[in-house]
N, C-alpha and C positions, 0 to 999 in steps of 0.2 A: 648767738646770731641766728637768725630767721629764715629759715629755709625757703627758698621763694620756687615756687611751684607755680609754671606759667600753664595755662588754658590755649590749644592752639584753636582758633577759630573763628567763625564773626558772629554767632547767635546768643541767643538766651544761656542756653545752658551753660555755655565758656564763661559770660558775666557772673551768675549766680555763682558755678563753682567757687570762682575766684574769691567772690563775695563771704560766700561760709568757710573760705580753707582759710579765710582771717580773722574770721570774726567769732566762728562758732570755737565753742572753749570746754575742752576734753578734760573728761573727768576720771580715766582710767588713764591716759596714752599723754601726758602733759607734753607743749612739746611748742616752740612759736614757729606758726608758719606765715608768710604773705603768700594772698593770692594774686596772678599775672594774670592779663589779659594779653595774648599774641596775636594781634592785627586788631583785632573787635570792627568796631563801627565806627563813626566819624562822630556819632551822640553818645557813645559811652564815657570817654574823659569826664566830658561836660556833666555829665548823667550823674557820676560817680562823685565827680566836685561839689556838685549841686547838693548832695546826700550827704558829705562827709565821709563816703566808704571808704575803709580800705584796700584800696584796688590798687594797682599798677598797671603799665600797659607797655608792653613792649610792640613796636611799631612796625610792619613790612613794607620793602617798595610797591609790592603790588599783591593781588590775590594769588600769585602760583606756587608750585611747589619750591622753586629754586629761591625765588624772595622771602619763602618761609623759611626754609634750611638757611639761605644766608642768615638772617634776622638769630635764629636760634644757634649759630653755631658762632657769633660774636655776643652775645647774651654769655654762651659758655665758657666764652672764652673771657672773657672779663670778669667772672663771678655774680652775673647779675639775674642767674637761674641756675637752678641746681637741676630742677626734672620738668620736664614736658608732659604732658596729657594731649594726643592729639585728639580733635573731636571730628573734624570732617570728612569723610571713608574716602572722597576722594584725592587731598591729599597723599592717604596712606597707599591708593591703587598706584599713583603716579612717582609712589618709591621718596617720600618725604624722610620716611626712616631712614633707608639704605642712604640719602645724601649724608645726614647725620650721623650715620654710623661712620661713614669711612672718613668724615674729619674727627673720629677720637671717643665722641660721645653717644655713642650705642647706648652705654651703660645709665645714659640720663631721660630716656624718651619711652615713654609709653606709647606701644601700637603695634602693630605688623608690620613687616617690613612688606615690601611687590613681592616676595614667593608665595606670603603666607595670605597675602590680602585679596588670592582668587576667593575666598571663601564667603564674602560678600559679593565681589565685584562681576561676578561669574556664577551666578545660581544652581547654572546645572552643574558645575563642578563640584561646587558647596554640598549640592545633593547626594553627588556619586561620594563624596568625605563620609558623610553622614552613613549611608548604607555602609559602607566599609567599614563603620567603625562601631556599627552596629544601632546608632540613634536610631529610632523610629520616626518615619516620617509618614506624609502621606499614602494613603491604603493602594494608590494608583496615580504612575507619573509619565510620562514621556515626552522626549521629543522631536518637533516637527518642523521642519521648513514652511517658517510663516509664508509663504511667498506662496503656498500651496491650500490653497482654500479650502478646495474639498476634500483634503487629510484633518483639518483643522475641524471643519463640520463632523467628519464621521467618528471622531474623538469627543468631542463635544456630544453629541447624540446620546453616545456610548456611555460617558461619565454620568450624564442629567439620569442617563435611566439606572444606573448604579449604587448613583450617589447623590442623585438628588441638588446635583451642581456644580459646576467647574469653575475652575479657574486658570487663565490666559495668563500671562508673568512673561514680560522684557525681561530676559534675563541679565542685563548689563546693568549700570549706576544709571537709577530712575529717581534715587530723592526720595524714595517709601511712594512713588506715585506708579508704579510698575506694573501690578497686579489688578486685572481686570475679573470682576466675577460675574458669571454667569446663571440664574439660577431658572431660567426660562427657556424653551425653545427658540420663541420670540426674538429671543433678546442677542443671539448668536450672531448674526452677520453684524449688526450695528455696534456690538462692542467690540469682534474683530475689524471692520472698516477707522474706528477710532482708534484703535491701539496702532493701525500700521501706519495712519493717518498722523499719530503723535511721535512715533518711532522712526517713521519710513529714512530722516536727515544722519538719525545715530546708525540705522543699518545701513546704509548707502556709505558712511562714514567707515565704518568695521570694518566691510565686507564686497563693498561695493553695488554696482546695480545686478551684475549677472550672480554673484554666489550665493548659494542657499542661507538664509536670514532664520539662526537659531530660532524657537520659539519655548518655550516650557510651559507644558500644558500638567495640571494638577485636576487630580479630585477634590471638591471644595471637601473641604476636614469639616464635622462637625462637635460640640463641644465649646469651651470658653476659652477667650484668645487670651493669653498668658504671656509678658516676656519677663526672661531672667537676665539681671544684670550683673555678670561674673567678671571678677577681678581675678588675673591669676599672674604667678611670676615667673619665670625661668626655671625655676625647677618644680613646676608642677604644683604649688599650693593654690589653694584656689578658696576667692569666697561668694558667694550667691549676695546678694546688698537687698533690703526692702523691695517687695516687689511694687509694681506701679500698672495702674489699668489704663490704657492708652484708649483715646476717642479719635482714630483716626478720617472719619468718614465727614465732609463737609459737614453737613446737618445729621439733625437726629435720625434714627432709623436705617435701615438696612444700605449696606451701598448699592451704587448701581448706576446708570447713564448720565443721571442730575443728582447723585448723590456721589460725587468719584471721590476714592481713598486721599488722601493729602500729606502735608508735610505733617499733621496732628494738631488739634484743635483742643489739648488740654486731657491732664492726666491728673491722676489721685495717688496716693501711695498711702498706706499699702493698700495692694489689690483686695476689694472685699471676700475674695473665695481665699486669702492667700492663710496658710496653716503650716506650723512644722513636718505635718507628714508632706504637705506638697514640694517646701522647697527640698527636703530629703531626697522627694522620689526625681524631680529636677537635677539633684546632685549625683544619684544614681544613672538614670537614663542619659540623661545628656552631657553635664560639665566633665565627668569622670570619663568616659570614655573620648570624646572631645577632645579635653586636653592631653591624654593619656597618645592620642592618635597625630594631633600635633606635635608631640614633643619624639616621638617614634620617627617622624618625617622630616625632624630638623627644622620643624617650623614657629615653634614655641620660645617665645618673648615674654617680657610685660606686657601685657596686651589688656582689655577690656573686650567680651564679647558678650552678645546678648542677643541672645537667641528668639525668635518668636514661635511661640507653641499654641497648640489649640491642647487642652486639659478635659477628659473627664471622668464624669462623680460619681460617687455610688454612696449608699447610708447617708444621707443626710450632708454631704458634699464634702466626704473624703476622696479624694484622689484615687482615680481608678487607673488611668490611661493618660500617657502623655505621648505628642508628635509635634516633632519641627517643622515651620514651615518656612522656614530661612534662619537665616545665621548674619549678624551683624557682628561687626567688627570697631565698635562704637558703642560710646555710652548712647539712649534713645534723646529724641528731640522730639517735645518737650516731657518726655517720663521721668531724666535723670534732675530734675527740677525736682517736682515735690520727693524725688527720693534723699538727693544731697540737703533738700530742707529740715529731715529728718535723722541725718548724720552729724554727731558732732567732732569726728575724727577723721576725714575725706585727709585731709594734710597724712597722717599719720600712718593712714592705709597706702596713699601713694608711696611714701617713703621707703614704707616695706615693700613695696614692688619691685620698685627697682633695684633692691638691696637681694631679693631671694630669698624673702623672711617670714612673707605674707603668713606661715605658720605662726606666728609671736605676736601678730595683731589681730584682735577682733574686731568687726565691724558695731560700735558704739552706736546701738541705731535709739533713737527718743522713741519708744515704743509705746508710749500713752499718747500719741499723738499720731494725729492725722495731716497729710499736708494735700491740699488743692493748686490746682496752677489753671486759670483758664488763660485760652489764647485771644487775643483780640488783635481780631483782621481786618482788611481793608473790603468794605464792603460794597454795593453796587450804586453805580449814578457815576456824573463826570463828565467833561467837556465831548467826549465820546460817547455819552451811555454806558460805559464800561460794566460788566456784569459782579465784579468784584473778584475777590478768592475764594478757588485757585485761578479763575480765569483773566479775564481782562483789567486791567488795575488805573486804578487814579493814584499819582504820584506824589510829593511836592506841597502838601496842603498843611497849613500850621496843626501841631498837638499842644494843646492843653490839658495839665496836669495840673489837681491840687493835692501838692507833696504833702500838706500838715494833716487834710484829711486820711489820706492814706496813713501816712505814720498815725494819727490817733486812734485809727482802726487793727492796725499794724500787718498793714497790707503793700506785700515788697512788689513793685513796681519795677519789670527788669526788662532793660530796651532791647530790642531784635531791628527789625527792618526800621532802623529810624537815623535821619542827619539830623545836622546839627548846623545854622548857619547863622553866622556872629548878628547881633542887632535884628534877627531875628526869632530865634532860639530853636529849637525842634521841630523837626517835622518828617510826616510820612514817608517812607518809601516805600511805600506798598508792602503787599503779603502779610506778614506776621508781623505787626508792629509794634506790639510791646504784648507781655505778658502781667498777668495780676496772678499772686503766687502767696499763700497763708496757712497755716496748720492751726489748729486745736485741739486743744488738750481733752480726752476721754476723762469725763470724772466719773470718783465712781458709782457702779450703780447706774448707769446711763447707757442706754445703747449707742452702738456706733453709727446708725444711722440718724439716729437724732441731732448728736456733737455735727456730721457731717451738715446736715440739712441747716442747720444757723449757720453754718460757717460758708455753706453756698448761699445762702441768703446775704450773707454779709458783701461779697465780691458783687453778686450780682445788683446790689443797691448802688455800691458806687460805680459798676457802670449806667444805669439807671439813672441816676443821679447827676450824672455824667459831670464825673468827679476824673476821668481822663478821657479824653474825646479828640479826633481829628476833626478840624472843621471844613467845612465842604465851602467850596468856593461859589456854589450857587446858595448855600443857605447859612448862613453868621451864624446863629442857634444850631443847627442842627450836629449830629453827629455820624462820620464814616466809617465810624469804625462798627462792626461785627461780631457776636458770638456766639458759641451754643449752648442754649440755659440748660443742660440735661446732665454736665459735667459733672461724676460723683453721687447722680439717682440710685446708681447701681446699688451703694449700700442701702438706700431702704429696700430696694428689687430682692437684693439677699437675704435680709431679714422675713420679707413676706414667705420667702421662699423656703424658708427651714421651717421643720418639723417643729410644734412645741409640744 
């Protein structure tokens, strides 16, 4: 019988899991699993029928934490899920575990429970974890009562002439949209008036209007931004999974005022600096003492963490230095995409999670191959003028897809921000609306930047080609949809970059 292993969440990466914890077929760990989808989107059924996937979908009354617990604790109750993966942090902030736990089924759900899930949800606690526990983090942090400008300025000042850059961080649940960076004098009051300007409703919400309004002010870290994606279980075993290079910044080039960080705009796996000395020193520096401090504090579950680090090099781009710069509590969105594309055992490995075995499975990762995921957004124009994503959005507008070209390309097509409405079929709902997701195979003798660059070629013809496109209500022809052609340069940028 088929272990069904449901995805809690409504994005891309909940889809895909589900999608390879079915399909993809282990060659070391044999073993049948079905993948679940818990809530999804109102276009994934449709999506998944349309494809022939084998998917499932277990259904919630609404988006909150209580309609998820119920949802999953008659699912368990009936045999119609064995283990959970929850994906979205905050869920897990709002104690989705702990409802879980106490109707019986603890022992079924992956995540943190509300003790443990300050360490996303709460930055500067995460921080004070991390010192404690010995991670390295940034060279220089404190904080300050946003509500205080001129402590904010004189920190600021302090850091640019130090370190050549700051960074400003909501410390609360912002979406991966939280951190502000600074790398100018200039640029000081106008990214602080924005951050309070985008914050001001969640602190007034916390805290009120009269009490001091946290702030977490960093040294901007320099070196190459890293995240690791560690599976660990209850008793301490743990494993690092392919790593994946995140494109968080709207467009190409440095963040900044018209370039603000996002939900991610499309990831590669594995990261092109990524080497077994590095995820070692990963294993060393962070996961081991991490978990080791977790499970000291009575805080340690099956959980998924994934740290975000800046890494650097030395000799030819061995791993010199590593530092956290936050701690997620969650697979990434969209990294764990091309990473589970890369997996032919995600089923197998969860299983060991929950069990306290994660020692007796290895992570089966397709190591000749490369996986791409670009994101494709809602982009600008609209009965508004709306500027597009992350900003202002046009909703509502039909998507056309051709499914046989994608399949004859073999290019998986996985829906995010997308309905679904009968005698009409699909359509936008802004943000992130569907993702185009593909690997290739390194032959040999071929560099990896090469395999890469046809295989960005290939993604980007069929949106080009506009082989899936929203249509815009002012143009028939045209397309709304968005993306950033740069996704995955990196590997040739790496190659230029080594010594021959």
């Amino acid at each position: 019988m088929a272990i069904k292993i449901g995805y809690v969440g409504t994005d891309g990466r909940s889809f895909l899991a589900a999608l390879e914890t079915g399909r993809s077929l282990s060659e070391l760990y044999p073993g049948d699993y079905e993948g679940l989808v818990v809530r999804g989107t109102p276009a994934m059924p449709p999506f998944a029928n349309r494809q022939h996937w084998p998917i499932g979908f277990i259904p919630t009354a609404d988006n909150s934490p209580e309609a998820y617990a119920a949802a999953l604790i008659r699912s368990f109750d009936r045999g119609e899920l064995d283990i959970a993966l929850v994906m979205p942090e905050a869920l897990l902030f709002h104690g989705l575990v702990d409802q879980v736990t106490a109707a019986g089924y603890g022992d079924k759900i992956i995540g943190l429970d509300r003790q443990g899930a300050f360490l996303e949800a709460d930055k500067i606690a995460g921080k004070e974890l991390c010192q404690a526990a010995g991670i390295p983090v940034a060279p220089q942090w404190t904080t300050v009562n946003a509500k205080d400008y001129q402590a904010v300025l004189n920190i600021c000042l302090e850091y640019l002439h130090e370190y050549g850059g700051v960074v400003l961080k909501y410390p609360y649940s912002a979406g991966g949209k939280g951190a502000r960076i600074i790398l100018q004098t200039w640029e000081i009051r106008e990214v602080y008036d924005l951050l309070i300007h985008d914050y001001k409703e969640d602190y007034t919400g916390l805290f009120g209007r009269k009490g001091p309004w946290p702030l977490l002010v960093e040294a901007r870290m320099a070196g190459v931004e890293i995240s690791f994606t560690i599976l660990a279980d209850k008793n301490g075993n743990f494993h690092i999974l392919p790593t994946a290079m995140d494109y968080p910044e709207r467009f190409e080039g440095p963040p900044g005022l018209n370039n603000p960080i996002t939900g991610g705009m499309g990831a590669i796996s594995p990261h092109p600096l990524e080497s077994t000395e590095l995820l070692e020193l990963a294993a060393q520096a962070i996961a081991r003492p991490l978990i080791k401090t977790l499970q000291e504090r009575s805080l340690l579950r099956p959980t998924v963490l994934y740290p975000g680090c800046f890494v650097s090099f030395t000799d030819n781009f061995q791993p010199k230095a590593i530092r956290v710069c936050e701690i997620n509590i969650r697979p990434g969105e969209p990294e764990f995409q091309p990473v589970v594309k890369r997996l032919r055992n995600l089923g197998a490995l969860l299983q060991a999670m929950v069990a306290g075995r994660l020692n007796e499975v290895e992570p089966e990762v397709r190591r000749d191959q490369i996986s791409l995921c670009l994101a494709l957004v809602t982009g600008p124009g609209g009965p508004k003028q709306q500027k597009g994503y992350p900003w202002s959005l046009t909703k509502g507008e039909p998507l056309e897809i051709d499914f046989d070209y994608c399949a004859k390309k073999n290019i998986t097509v996985i829906p995010s921000a997308m309905e679904w409405e009968d005698g009409v079929g699909f359509k936008s709902d802004g943000s992130r609306v569907a993702y185009l997701v593909a690997n290739t195979t390194v032959k040999a003798g071929q560099k990896p930047g090469t395999a890469v660059e046809i295989l960005r070629q290939r993604l980007l013809t069929a949106f080009d080609r506009a082989k899936i496109r929203v249509v815009p209500r002012e143009d028939s022809q045209g397309n709304r949809l968005a993306l950033r052609r740069d996704i995955g340069h990196h590997y040739a940028l790496a190659e230029s970059l080594r010594a021959r």
